[in-house]
C-alpha positions as CSV (number, residue, x, y, z in Angstrom):
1,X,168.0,173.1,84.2
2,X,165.1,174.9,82.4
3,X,163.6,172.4,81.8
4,X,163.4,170.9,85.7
5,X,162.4,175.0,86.4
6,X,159.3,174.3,84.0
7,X,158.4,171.1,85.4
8,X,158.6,172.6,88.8
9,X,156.7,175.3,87.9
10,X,153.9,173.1,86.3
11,X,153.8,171.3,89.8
12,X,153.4,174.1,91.9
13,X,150.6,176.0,89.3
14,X,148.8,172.5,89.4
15,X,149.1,172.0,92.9
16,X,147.3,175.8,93.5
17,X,144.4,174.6,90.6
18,X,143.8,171.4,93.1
19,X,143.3,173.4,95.9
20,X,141.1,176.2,94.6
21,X,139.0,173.2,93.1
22,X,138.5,171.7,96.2
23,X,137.6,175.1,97.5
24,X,135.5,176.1,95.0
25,X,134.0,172.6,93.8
26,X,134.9,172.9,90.1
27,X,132.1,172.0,88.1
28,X,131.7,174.3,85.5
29,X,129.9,176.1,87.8
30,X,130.6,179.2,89.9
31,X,130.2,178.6,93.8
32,X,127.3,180.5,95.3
33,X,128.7,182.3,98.6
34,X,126.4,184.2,100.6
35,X,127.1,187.2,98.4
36,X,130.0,188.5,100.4
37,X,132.4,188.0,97.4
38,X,129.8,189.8,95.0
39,X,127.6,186.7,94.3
40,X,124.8,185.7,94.9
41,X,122.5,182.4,95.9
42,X,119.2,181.5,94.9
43,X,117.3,181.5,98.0
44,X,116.0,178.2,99.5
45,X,114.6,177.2,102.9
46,X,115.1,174.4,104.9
47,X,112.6,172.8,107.7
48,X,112.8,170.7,110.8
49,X,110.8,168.6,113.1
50,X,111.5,168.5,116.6
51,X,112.4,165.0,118.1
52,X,113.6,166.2,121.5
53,X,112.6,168.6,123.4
54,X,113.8,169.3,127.2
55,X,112.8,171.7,130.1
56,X,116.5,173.5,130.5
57,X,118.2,172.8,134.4
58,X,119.0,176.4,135.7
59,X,122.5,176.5,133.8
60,X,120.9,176.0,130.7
61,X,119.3,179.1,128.8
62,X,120.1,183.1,127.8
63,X,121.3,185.9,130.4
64,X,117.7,187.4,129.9
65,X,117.9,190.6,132.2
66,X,121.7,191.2,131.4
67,X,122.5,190.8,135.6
68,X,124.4,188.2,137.2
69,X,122.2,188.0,140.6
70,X,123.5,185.9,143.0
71,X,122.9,185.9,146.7
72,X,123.5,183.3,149.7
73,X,121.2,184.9,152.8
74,X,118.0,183.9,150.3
75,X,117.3,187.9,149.9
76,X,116.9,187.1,145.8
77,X,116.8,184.3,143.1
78,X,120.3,183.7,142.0
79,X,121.0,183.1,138.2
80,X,122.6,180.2,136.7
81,X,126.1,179.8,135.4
82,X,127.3,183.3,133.5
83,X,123.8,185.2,134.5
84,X,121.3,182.1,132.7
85,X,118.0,183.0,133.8
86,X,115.7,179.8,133.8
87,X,113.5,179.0,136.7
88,X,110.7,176.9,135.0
89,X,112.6,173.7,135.9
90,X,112.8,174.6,139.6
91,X,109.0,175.7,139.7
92,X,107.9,172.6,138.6
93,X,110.1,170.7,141.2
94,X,108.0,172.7,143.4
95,X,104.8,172.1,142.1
96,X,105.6,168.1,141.8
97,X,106.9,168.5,145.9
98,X,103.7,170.1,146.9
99,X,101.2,167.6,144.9
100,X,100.9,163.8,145.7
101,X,101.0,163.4,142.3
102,X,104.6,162.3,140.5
103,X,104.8,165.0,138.0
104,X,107.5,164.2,135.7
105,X,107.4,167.3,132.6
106,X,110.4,166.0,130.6
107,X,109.0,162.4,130.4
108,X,105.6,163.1,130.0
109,X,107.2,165.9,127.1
110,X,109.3,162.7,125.4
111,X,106.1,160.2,125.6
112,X,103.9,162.8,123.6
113,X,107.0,163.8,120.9
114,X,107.5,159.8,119.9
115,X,103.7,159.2,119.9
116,X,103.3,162.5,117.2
117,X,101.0,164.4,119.6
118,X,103.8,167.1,120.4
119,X,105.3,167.7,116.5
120,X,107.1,171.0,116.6
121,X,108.5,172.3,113.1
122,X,110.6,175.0,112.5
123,X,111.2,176.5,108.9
124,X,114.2,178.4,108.2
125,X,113.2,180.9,105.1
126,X,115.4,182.8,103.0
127,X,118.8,181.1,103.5
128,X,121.8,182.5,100.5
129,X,124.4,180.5,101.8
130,X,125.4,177.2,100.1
131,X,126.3,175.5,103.5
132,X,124.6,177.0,106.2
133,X,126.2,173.9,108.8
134,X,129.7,174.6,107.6
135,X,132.4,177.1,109.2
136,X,131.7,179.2,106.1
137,X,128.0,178.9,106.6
138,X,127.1,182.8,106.9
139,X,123.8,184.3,106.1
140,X,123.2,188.2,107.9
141,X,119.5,187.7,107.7
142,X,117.0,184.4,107.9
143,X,113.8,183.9,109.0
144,X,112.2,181.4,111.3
145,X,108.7,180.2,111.2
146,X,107.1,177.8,113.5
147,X,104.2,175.2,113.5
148,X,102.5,172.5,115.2
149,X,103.0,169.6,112.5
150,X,100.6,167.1,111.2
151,X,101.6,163.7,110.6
152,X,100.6,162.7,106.7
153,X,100.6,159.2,106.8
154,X,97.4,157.7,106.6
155,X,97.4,155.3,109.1
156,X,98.9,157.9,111.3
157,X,102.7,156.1,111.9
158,X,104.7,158.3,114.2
159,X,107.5,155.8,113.8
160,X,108.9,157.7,110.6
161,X,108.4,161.0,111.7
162,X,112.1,161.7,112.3
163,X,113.0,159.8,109.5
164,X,115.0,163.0,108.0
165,X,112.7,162.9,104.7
166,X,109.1,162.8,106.4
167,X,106.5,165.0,105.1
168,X,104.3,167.2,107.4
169,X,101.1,169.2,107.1
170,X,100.4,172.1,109.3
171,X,97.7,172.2,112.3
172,X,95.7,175.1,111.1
173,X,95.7,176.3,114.9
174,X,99.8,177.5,114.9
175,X,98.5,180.3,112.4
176,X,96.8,183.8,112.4
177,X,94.7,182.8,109.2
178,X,94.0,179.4,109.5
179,X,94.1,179.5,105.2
180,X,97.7,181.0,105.4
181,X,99.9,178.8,105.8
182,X,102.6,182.1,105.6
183,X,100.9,183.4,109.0
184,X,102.3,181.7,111.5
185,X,102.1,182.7,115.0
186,X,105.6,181.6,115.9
187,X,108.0,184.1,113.5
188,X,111.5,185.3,114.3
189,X,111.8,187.6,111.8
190,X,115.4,188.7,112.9
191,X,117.8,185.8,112.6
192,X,120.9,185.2,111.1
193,X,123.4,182.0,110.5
194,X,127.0,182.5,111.7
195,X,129.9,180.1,111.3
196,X,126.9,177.1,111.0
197,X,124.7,178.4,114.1
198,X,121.4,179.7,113.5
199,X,120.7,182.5,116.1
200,X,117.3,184.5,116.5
201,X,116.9,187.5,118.3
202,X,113.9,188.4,120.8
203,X,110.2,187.9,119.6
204,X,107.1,186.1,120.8
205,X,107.2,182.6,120.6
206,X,103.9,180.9,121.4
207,X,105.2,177.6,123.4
208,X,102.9,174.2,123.3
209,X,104.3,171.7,125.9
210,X,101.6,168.7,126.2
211,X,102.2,167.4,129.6
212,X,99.8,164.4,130.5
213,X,96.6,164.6,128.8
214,X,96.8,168.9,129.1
215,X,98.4,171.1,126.6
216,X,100.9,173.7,128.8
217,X,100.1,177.3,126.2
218,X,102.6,179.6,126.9
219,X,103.1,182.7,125.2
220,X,106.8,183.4,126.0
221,X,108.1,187.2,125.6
222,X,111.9,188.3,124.8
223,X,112.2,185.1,123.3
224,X,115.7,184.0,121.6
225,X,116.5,181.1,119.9
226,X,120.5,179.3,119.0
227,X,121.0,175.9,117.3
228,X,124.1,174.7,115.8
229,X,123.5,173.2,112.4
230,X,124.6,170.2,112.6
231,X,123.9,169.3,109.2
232,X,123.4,171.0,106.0
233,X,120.3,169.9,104.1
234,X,121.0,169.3,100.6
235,X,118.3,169.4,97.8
236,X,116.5,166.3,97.0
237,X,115.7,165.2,94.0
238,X,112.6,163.9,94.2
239,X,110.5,166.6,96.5
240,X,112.5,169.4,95.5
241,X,113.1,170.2,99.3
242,X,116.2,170.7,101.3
243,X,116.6,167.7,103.4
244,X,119.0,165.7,105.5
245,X,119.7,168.3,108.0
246,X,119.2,168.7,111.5
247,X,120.4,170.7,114.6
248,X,121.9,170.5,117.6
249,X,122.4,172.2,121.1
250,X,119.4,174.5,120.4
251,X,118.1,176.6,123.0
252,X,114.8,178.6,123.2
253,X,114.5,181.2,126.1
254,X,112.6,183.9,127.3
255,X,110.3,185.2,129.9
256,X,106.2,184.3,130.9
257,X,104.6,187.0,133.0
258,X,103.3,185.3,136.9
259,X,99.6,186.0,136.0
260,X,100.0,184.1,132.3
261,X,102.1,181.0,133.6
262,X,99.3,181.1,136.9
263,X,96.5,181.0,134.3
264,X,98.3,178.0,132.3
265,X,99.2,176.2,135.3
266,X,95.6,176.6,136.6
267,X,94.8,173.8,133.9
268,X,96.8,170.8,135.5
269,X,95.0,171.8,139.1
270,X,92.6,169.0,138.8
271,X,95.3,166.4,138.0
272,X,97.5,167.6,140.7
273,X,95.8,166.2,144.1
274,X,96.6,167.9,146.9
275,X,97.8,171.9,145.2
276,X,95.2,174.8,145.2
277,X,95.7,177.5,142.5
278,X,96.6,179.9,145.5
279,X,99.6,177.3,146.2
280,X,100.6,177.9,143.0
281,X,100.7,181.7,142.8
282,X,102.7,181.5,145.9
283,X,104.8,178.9,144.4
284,X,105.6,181.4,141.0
285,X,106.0,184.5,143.6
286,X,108.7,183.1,145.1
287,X,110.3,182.2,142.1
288,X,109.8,185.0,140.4
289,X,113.8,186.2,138.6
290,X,112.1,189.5,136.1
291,X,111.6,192.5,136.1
292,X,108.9,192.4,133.3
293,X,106.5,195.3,134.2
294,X,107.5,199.2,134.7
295,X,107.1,200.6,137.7
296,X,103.4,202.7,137.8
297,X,100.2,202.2,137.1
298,X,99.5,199.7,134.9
299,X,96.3,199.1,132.1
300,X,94.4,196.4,134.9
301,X,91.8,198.3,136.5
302,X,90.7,197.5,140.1
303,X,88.7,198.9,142.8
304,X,90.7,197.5,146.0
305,X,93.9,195.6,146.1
306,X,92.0,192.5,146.2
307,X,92.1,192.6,142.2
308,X,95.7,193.2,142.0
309,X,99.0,190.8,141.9
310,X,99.8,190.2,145.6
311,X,102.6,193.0,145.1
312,X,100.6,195.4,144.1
313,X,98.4,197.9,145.2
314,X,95.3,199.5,144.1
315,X,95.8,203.4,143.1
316,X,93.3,205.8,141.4
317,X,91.4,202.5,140.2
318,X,94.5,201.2,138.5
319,X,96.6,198.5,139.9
320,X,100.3,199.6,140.8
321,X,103.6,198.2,140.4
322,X,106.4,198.8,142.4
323,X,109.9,199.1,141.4
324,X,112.7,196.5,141.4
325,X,109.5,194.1,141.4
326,X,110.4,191.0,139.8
327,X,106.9,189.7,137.8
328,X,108.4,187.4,135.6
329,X,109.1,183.7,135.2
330,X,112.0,183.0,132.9
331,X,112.2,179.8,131.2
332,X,114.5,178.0,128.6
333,X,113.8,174.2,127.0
334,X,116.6,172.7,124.9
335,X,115.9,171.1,121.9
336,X,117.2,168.8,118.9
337,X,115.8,168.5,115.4
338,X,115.9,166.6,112.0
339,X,114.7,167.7,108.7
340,X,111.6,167.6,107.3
341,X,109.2,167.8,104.1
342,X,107.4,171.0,104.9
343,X,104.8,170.2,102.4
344,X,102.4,173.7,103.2
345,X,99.3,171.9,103.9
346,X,96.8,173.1,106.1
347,X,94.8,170.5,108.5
348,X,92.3,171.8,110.3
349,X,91.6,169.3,113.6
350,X,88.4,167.4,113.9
């Protein structure tokens, strides 16, 4: 009978040894953890090229202003599902119903991304947790930076650019010092990676959307970012980078003040028969969903209310907002990515 105890015993202790190997991937090697257990991770980054990319419906995006508005008499611009504030997509159903023109932003968005003139990559820094796609994927602070990518083969072959192992070059434009490849002017430097989703919280992201043969250059405020990693990138053994990720279900949202999104808009005017730039402020006016500006005089000087927002009045030579005004366009595109080779090189375009 002590002996049948022993050999139970031996079963039961063995059985416990499996399970913690599984868990901890016995290898003569500790796990790394991201540090919550006392350890600690050498830190790597992992990058990813855009392959779709998708002007959001009014359901899809962030609760920007923290106000469900709703209304049926037409007295205000009703949010989306749970508060979502995204009229971009409805502005430009507008804009393609006032012009004779068929204006079609989400195809014209795909035709550009699988011909490698819209290459959007996104480099996740300082990442201390082994998995970051897994449940157990946790990491209280990453960084995101952003670029307009460069396609290194030579022909240029944008067949392989979402290969999952591509490497990409940086257009010297998406940076403050166009030798710098660390100055990017997309940065969220406040993100973090809970549970395998990679969430960023409000910056400036500077948004490229080449529709046609224009580029769309938005410089969208309050912007947040949420992707679910689909995929943990592992290391490679050739480059040295993390690849073979990707993510999934990401969302980028945020606000454009009327006079910015008027000024980008103004571009397509001469492709768009039939609209005036005066249809188009009228177009964004009614459509406006944020409350962006405070009330009072603001920094634009004027000398009648001629050189104001049609809102606004001219007041000791400054223009003046109005409370409860809403200024703003909010906007959100969704967005899927793969992984790949950020190699750090800076191409400046001819």
């Amino acid at each position: 009978m002590k002996f049948l105890n022993q050999i139970t015993k031996f079963h039961y202790t063995w059985g416990l040894f499996i399970i913690f190997c599984l868990l901890s991937a016995c290898n003569g090697e500790s796990t790394p953890s991201d540090g919550t257990d006392g350890s600690t991770v050498e830190p790597y980054e992992a990058s990813f090229v855009v392959k779709k990319l998708e002007i959001g419906t009014i359901d899809q995006g962030f609760d920007l202003d923290g106000v469900n508005t709703q209304c049926s008499d037409g007295s205000c611009i009703p949010d989306g599902q749970n508060g979502v504030d995204n009229r971009l997509s409805e502005i430009l159903k507008a804009i393609d119903n006032a012009t004779t023109e068929d204006f079609d932003a989400n195809a014209s968005i795909a035709e550009n991304i699988q011909k490698g003139d819209m290459l959007i990559v996104l480099r996740v820094l300082d990442i201390n947790t082994p998995q970051m796609g897994s449940l157990t994927g946790s990491d209280s602070h990453v960084e995101v930076k952003g670029y307009m990518g460069v396609d290194t083969d030579d022909p240029e072959n944008p067949d392989d650019n979402f290969s999952g192992t591509e490497p990409m070059d940086i257009d010297s434009r998406s940076l403050q010092n166009s030798s710098d490849p660390e100055s990017s002017l997309i940065h969220f430097g406040d993100c973090n990676i809970s549970a395998g989703k990679l969430k960023c919280n409000p910056s400036l992201f500077k948004l490229d959307i080449t529709i046609q043969d224009n580029t769309l250059s938005l410089d969208v405020e309050k912007t947040q970012l949420v992707a679910t990693i689909d995929q943990s990138p592992s290391k490679d053994g050739n480059s040295g980078a993390y690849l073979g990720g990707s993510l999934k279900n990401g969302v980028l949202g945020g606000y454009v003040p009327i006079k910015n999104l008027q000024n980008a808009l103004n571009q397509f005017a001469d492709q768009l028969q039939g609209i005036d730039p005066g249809t188009i402020q009228n177009i964004l006016v009614e459509h406006a969903d944020i409350d962006a500006t405070p009330p009072g005089p603001t920094d634009v000087p004027c000398t009648g209310n001629g050189d104001c927002l049609p809102w606004q009045g001219c007041r000791q030579n400054f223009c003046f907002e109005p409370a409860d005004q809403p200024d703003a366009i909010s906007l959100a595109v969704v967005f899927e990515a793969v992984s790949v080779q950020f190699t750090g090189n800076i191409v400046t375009p001819q």
